[in-house]
C-alpha positions in Angstrom: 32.0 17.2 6.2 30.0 15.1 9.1 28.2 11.9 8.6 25.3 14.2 9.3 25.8 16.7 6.2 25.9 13.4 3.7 22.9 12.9 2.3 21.4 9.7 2.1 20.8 8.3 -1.6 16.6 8.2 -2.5 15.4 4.6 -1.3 14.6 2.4 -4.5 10.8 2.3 -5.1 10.7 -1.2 -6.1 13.1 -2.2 -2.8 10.8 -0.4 -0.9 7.5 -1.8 -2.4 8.9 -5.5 -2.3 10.0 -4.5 1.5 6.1 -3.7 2.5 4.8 -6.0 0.3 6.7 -8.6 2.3 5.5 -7.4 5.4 2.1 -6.7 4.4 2.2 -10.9 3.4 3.1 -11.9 6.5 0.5 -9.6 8.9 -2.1 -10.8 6.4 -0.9 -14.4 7.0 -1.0 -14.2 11.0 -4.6 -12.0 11.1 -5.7 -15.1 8.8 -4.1 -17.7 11.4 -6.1 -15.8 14.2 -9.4 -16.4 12.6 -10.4 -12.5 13.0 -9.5 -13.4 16.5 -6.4 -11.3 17.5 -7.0 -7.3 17.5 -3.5 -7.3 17.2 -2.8 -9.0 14.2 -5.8 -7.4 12.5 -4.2 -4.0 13.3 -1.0 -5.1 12.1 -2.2 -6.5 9.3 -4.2 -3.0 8.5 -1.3 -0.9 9.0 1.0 -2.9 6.2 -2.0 -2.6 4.0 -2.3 1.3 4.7 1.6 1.3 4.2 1.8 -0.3 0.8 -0.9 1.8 -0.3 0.8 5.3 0.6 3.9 4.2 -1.2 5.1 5.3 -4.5 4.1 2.7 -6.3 7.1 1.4 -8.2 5.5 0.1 -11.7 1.9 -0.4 -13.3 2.0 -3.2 -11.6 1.8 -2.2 -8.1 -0.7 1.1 -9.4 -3.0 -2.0 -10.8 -3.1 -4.1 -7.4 -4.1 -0.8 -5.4 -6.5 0.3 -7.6 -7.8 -3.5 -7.3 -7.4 -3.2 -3.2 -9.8 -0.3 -3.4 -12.5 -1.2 -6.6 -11.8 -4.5 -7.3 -13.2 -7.7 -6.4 -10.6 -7.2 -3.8 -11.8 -4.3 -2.8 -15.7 -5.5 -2.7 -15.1 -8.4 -0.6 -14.0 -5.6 2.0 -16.7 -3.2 2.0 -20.0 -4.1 2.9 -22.8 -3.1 0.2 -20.5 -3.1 -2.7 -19.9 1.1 -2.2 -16.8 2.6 -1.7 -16.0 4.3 2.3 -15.1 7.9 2.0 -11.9 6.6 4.1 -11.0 4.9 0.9 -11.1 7.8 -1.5 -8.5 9.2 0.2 -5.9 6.8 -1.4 -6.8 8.0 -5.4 -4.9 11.2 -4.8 -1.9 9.1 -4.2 -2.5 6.1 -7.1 -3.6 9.7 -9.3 0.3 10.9 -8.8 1.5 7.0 -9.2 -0.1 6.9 -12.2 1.5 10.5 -13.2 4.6 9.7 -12.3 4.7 6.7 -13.6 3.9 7.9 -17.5 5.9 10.7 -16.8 4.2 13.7 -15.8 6.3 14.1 -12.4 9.1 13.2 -11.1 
């Protein structure tokens, strides 16, 4: 057997959500240092956001803070006119089958 037949164990959801939640942090904390300033900290800061929110979700939890980043308060402050971007319904088919999972309706 090669190293290349061994498969890898599954990654553990709540490594990997503290992993991007860590990042997301830290591009949130250099787009706010750059004052809206830097296109490049603004897109990095997107991109952990958009990461964290296509991960399984690891507990209720993290299910409640993306279901806050898209109809919260949160969620408000970031959409102009209080309404919700079509964009942005694209993430409830993924909190839907966190939530599934989650109260055991998938594995």
């Amino acid at each position: 057997m090669n190293a290349s037949t061994i498969a890898k164990p599954p990654a553990d959801p709540l490594d990997t959500w503290q992993r991007l939640m860590a990042a997301y942090d830290a591009a949130r904390e250099a787009a706010d240092a750059a004052l809206g300033e830097s296109d490049a900290a603004n897109s990095a800061e997107f991109h952990a956001w958009e990461a964290l929110m296509r991960t399984d979700a690891p507990d209720l939890a993290a299910v409640q803070w993306k279901l806050d980043e898209l109809f919260g308060d949160v969620g408000r402050e970031r959409i102009e006119g209080g309404f919700v971007d079509g964009w942005l319904l694209g993430f409830t088919d993924v909190i839907l089958a966190d939530v599934e999972r989650l109260i055991g309706g998938a594995a």
